[in-house]
VEXMI-295974 format. One record per atom (N, C-alpha, C, O): residue in one letter; residue number from 1; x, y, z. Coordinates in steps of 0.1 Angstrom, whole numbers. Layout:
<nodes>
{aa=A; i=NUM; xx=X; yy=Y; zz=Z}
...
</nodes>
This chain:
<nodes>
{aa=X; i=1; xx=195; yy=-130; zz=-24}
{aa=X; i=1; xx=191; yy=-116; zz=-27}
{aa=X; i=1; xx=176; yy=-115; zz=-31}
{aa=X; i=1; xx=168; yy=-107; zz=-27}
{aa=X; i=2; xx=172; yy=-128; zz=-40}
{aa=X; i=2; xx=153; yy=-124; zz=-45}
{aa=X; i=2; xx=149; yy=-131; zz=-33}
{aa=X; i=2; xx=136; yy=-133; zz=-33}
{aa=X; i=3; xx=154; yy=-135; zz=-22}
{aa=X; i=3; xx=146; yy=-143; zz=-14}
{aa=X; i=3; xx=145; yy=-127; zz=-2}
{aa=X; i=3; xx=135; yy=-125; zz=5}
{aa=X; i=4; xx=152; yy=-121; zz=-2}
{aa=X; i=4; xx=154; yy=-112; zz=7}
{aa=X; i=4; xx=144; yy=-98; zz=5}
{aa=X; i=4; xx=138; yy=-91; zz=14}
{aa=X; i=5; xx=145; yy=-99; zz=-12}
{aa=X; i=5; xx=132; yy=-86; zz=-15}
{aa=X; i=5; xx=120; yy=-92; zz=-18}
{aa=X; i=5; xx=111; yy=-84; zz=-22}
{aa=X; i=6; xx=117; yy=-108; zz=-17}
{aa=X; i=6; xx=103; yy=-115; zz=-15}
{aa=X; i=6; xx=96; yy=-106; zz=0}
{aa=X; i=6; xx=87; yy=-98; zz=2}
{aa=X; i=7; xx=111; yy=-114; zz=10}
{aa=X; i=7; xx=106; yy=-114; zz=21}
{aa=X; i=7; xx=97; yy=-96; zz=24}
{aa=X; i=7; xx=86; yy=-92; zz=29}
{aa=X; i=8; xx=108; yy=-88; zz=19}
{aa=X; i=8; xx=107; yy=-74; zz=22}
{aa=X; i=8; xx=95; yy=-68; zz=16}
{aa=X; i=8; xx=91; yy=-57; zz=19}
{aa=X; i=9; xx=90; yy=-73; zz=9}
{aa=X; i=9; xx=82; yy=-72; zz=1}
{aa=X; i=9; xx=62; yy=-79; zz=6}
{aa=X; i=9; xx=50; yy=-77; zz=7}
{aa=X; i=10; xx=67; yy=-83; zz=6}
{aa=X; i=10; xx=57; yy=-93; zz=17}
{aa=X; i=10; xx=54; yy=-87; zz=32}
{aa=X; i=10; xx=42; yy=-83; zz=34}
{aa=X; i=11; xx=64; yy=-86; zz=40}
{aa=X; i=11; xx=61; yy=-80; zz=51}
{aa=X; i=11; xx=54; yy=-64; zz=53}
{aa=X; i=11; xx=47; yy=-60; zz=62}
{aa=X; i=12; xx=60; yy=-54; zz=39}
{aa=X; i=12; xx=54; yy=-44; zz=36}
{aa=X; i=12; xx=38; yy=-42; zz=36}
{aa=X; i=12; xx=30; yy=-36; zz=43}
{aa=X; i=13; xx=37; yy=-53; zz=22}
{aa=X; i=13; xx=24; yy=-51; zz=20}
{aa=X; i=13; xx=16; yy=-58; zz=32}
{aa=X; i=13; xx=4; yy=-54; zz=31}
{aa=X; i=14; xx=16; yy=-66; zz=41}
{aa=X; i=14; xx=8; yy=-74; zz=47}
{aa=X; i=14; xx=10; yy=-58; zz=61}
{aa=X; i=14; xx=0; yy=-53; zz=65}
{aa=X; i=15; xx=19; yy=-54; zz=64}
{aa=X; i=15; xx=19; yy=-43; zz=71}
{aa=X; i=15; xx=12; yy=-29; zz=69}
{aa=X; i=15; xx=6; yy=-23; zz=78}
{aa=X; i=16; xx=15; yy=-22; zz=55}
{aa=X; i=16; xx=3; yy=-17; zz=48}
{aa=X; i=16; xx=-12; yy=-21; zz=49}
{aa=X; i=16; xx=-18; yy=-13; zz=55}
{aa=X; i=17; xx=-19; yy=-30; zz=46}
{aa=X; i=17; xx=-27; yy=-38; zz=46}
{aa=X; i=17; xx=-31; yy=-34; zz=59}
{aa=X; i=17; xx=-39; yy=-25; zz=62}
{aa=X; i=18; xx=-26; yy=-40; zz=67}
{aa=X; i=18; xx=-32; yy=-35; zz=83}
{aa=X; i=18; xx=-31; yy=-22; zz=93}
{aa=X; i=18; xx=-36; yy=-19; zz=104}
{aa=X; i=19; xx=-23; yy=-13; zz=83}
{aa=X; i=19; xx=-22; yy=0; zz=86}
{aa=X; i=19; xx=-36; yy=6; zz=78}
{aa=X; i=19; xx=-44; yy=14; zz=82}
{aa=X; i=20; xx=-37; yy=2; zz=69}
{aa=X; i=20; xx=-50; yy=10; zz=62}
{aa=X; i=20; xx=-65; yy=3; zz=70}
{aa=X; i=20; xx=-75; yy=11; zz=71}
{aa=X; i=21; xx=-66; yy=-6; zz=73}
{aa=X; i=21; xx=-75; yy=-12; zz=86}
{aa=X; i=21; xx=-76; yy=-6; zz=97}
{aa=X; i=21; xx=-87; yy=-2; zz=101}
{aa=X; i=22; xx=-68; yy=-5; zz=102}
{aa=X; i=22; xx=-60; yy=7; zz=119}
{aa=X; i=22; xx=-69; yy=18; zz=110}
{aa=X; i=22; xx=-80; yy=20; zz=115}
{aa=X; i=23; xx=-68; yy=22; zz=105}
{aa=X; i=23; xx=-67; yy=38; zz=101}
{aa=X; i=23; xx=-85; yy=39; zz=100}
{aa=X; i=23; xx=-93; yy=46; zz=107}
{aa=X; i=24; xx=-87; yy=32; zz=92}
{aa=X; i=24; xx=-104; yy=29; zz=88}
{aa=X; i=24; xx=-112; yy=25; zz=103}
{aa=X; i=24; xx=-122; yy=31; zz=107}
{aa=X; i=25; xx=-105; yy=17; zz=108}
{aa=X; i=25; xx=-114; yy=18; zz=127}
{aa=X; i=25; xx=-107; yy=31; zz=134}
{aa=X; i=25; xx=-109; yy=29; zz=146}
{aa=X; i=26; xx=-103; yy=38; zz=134}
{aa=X; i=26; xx=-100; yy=46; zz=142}
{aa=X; i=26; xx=-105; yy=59; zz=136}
{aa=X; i=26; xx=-105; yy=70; zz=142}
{aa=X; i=27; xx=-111; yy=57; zz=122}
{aa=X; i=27; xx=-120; yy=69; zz=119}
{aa=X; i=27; xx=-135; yy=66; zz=121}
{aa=X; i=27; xx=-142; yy=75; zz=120}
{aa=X; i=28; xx=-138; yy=56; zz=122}
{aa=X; i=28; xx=-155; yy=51; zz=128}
{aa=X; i=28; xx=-155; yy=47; zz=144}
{aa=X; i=28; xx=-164; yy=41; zz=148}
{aa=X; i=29; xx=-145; yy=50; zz=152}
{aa=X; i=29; xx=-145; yy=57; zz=165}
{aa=X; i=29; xx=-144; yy=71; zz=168}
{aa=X; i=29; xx=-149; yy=77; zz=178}
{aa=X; i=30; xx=-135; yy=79; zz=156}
{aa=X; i=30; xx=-136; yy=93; zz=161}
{aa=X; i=30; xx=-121; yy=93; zz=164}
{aa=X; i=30; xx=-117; yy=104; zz=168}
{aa=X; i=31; xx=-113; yy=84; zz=165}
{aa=X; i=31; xx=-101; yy=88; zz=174}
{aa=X; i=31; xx=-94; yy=91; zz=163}
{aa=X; i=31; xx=-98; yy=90; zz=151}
{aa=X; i=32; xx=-79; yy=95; zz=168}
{aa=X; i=32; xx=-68; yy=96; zz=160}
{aa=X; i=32; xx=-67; yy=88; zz=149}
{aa=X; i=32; xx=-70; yy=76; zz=148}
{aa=X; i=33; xx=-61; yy=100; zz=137}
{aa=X; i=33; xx=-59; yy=90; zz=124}
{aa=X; i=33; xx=-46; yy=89; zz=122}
{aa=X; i=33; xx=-38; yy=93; zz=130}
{aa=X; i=34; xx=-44; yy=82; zz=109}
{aa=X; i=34; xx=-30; yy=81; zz=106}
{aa=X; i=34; xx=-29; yy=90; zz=95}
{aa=X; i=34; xx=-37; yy=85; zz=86}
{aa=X; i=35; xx=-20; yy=104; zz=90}
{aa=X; i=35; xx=-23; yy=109; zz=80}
{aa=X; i=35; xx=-21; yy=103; zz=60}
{aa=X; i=35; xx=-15; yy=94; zz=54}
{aa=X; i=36; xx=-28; yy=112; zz=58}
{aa=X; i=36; xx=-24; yy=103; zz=45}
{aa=X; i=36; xx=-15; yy=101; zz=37}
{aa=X; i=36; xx=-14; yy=90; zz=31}
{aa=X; i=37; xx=-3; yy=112; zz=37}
{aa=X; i=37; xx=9; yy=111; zz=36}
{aa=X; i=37; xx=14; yy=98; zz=41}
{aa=X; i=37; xx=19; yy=89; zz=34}
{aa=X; i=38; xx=12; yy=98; zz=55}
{aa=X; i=38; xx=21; yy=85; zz=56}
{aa=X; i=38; xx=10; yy=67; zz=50}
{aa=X; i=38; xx=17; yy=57; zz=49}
{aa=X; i=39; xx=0; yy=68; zz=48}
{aa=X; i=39; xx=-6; yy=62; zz=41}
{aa=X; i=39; xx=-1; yy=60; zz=28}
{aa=X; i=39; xx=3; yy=49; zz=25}
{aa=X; i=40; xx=-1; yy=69; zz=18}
{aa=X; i=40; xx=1; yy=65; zz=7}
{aa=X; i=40; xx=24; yy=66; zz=7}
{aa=X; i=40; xx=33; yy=63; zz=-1}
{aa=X; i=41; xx=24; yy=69; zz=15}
{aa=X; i=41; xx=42; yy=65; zz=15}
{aa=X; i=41; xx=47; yy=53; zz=22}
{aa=X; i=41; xx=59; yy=49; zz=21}
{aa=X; i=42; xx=37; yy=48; zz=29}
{aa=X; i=42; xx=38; yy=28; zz=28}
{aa=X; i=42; xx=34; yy=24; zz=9}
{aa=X; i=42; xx=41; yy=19; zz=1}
{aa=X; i=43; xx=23; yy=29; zz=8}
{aa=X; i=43; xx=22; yy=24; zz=-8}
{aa=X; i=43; xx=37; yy=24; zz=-14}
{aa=X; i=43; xx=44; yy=14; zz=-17}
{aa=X; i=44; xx=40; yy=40; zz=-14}
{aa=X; i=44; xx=51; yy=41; zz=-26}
{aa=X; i=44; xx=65; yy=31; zz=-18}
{aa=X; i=44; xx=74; yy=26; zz=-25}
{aa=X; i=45; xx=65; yy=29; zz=-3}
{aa=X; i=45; xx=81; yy=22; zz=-3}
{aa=X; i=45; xx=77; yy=6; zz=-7}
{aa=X; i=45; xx=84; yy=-3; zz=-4}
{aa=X; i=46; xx=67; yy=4; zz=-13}
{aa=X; i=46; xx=67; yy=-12; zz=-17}
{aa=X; i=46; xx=52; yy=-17; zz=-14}
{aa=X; i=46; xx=48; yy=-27; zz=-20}
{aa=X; i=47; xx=43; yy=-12; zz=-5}
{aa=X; i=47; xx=32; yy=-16; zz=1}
{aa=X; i=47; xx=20; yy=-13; zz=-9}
{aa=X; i=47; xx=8; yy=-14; zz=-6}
{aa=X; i=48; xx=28; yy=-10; zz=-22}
{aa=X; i=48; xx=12; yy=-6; zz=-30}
{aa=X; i=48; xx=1; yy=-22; zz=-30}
{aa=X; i=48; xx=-12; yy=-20; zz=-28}
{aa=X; i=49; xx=5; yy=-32; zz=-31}
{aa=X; i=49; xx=-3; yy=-45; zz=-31}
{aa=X; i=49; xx=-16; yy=-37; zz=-21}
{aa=X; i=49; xx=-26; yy=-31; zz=-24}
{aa=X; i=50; xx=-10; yy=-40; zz=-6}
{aa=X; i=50; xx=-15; yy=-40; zz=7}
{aa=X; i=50; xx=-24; yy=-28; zz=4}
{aa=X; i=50; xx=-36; yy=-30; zz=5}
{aa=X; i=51; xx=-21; yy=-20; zz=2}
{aa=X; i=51; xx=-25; yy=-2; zz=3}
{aa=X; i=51; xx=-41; yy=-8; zz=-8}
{aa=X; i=51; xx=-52; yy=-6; zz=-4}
{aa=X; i=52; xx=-36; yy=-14; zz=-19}
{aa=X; i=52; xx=-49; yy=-15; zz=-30}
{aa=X; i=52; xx=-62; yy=-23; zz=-19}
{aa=X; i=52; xx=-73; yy=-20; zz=-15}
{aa=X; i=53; xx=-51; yy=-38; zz=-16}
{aa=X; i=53; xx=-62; yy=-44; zz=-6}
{aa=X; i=53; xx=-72; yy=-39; zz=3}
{aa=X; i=53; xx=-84; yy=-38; zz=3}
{aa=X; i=54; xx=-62; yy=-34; zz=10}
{aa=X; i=54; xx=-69; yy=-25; zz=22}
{aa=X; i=54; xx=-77; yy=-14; zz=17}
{aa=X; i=54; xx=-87; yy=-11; zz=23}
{aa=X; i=55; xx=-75; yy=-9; zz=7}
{aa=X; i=55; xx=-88; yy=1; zz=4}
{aa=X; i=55; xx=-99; yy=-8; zz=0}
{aa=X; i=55; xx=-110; yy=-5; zz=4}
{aa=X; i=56; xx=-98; yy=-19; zz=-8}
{aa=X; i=56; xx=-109; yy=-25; zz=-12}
{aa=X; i=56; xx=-120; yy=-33; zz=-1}
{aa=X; i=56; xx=-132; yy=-33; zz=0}
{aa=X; i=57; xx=-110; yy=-39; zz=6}
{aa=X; i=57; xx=-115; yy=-46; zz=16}
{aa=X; i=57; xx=-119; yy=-41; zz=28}
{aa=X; i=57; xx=-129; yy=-46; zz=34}
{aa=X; i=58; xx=-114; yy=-31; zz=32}
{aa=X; i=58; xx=-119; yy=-20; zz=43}
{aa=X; i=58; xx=-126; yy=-5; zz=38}
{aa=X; i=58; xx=-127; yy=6; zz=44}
{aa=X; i=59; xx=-128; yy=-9; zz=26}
{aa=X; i=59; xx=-138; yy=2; zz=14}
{aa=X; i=59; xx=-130; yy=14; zz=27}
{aa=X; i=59; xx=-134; yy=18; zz=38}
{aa=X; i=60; xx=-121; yy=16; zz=22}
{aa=X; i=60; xx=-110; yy=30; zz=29}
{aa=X; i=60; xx=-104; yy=35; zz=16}
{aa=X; i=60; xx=-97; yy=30; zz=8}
{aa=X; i=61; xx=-112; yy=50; zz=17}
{aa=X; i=61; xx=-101; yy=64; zz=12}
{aa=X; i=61; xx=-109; yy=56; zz=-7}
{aa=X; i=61; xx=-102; yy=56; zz=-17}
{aa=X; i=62; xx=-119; yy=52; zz=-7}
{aa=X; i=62; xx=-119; yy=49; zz=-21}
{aa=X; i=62; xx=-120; yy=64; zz=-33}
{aa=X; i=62; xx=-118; yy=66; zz=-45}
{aa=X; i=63; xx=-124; yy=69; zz=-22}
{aa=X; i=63; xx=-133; yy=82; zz=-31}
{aa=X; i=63; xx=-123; yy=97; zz=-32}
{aa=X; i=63; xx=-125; yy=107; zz=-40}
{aa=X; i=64; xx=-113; yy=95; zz=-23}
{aa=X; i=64; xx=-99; yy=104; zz=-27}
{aa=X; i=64; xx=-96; yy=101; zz=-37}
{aa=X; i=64; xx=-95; yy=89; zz=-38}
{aa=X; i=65; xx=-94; yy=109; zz=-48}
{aa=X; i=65; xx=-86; yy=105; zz=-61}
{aa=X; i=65; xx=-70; yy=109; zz=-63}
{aa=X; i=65; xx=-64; yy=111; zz=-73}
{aa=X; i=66; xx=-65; yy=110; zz=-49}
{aa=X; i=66; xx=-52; yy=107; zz=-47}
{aa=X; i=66; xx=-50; yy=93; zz=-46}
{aa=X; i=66; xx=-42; yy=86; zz=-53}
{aa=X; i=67; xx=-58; yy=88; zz=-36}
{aa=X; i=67; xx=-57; yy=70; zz=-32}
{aa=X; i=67; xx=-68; yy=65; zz=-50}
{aa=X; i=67; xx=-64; yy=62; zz=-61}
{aa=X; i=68; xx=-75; yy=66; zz=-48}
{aa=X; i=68; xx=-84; yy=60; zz=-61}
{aa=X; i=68; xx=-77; yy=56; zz=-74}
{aa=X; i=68; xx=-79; yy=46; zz=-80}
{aa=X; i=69; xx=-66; yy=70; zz=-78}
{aa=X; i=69; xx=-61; yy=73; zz=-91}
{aa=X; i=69; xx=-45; yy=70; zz=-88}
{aa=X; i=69; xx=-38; yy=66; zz=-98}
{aa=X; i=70; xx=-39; yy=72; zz=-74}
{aa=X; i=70; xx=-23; yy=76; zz=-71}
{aa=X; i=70; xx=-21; yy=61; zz=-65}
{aa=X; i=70; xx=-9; yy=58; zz=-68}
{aa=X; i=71; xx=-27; yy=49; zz=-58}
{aa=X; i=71; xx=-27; yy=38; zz=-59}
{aa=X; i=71; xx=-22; yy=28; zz=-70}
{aa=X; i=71; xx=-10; yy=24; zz=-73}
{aa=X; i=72; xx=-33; yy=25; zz=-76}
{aa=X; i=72; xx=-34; yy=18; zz=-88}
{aa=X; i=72; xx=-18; yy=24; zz=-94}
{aa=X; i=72; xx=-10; yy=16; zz=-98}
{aa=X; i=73; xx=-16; yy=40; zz=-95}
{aa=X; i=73; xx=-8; yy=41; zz=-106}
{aa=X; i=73; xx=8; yy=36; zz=-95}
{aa=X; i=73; xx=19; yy=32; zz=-101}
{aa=X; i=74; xx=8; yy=36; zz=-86}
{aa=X; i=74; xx=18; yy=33; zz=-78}
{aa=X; i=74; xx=21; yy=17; zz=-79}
{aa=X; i=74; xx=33; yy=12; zz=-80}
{aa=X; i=75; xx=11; yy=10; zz=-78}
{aa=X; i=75; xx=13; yy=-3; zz=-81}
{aa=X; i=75; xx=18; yy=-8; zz=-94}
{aa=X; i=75; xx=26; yy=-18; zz=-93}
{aa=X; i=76; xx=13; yy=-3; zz=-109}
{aa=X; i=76; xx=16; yy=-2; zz=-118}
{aa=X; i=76; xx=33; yy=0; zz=-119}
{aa=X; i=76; xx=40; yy=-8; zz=-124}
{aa=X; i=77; xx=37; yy=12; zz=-112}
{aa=X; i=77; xx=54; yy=13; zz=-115}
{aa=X; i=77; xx=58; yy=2; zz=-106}
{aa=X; i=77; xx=69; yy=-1; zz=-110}
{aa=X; i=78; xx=54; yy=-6; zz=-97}
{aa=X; i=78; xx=62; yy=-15; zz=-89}
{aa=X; i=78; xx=65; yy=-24; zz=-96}
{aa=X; i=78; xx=76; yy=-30; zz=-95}
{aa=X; i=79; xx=49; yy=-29; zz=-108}
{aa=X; i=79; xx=51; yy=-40; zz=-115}
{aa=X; i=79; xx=60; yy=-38; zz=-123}
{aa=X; i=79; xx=67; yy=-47; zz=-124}
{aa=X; i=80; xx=63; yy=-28; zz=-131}
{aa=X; i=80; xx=72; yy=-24; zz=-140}
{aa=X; i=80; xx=85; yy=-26; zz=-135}
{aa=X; i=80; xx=92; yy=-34; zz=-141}
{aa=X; i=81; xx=89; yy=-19; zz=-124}
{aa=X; i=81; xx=98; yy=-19; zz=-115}
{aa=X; i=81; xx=109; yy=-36; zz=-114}
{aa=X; i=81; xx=120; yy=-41; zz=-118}
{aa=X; i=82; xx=97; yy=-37; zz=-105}
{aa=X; i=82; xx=100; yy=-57; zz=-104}
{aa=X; i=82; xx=104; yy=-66; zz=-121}
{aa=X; i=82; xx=114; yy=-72; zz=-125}
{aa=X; i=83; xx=92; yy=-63; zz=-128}
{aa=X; i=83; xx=93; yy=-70; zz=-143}
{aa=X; i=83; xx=112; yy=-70; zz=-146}
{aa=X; i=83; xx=120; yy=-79; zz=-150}
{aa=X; i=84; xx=114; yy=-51; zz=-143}
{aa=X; i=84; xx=126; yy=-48; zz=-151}
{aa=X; i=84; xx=142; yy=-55; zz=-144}
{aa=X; i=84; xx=151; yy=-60; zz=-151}
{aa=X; i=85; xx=140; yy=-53; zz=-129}
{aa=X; i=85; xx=148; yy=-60; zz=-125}
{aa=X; i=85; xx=152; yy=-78; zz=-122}
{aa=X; i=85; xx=163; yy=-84; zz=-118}
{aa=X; i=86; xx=137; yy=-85; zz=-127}
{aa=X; i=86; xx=135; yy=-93; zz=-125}
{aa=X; i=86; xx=147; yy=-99; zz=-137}
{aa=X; i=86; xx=149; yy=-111; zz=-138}
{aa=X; i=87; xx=152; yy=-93; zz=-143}
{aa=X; i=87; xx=158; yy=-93; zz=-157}
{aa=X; i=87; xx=176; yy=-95; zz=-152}
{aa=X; i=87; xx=185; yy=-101; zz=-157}
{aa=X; i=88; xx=174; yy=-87; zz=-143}
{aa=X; i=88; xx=190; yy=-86; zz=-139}
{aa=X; i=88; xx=190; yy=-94; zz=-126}
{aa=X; i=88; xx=202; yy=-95; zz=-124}
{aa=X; i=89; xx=184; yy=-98; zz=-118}
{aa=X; i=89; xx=188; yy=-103; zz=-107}
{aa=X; i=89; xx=187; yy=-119; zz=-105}
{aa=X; i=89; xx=190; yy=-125; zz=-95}
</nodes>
């Protein structure tokens, strides 16, 4: 079971992570973006790690204080999240 929500967990954020990259070249071409909604709703299903990366690393969406302030606090409940079940599982 913890090896199952590693894996799921893992593949999110490394998938996040490269969705917020996609999104950051495809706004310094001009083309299609990915909206933000579905951006920050990879964060909340588990991708908050990836989502933080990716804004840092591809300096993406730093200055929205939805992503700036709604990130960080998204990651924060995961760690809480994880800590609490880490207890029962």
């Amino acid at each position: 079971m913890m090896e199952l929500l590693l894996y799921y967990f893992v593949c999110v954020n490394l998938l996040t992570f490269f969705v917020y990259g996609i999104d950051k070249w495809q706004a310094r071409q001009g083309k299609w973006r990915i909206s933000e909604a579905t951006l920050l709703l990879f964060a909340v299903i588990g991708g908050s790690i990836g989502a933080w990366l990716g804004m840092r690393v591809w300096r993406h969406k730093t200055m929205h204080k939805k992503f700036k302030y709604g990130i960080p606090a998204i990651l924060m409940i995961h760690i809480i999240i994880i800590g609490y079940l880490s207890k029962w599982i």
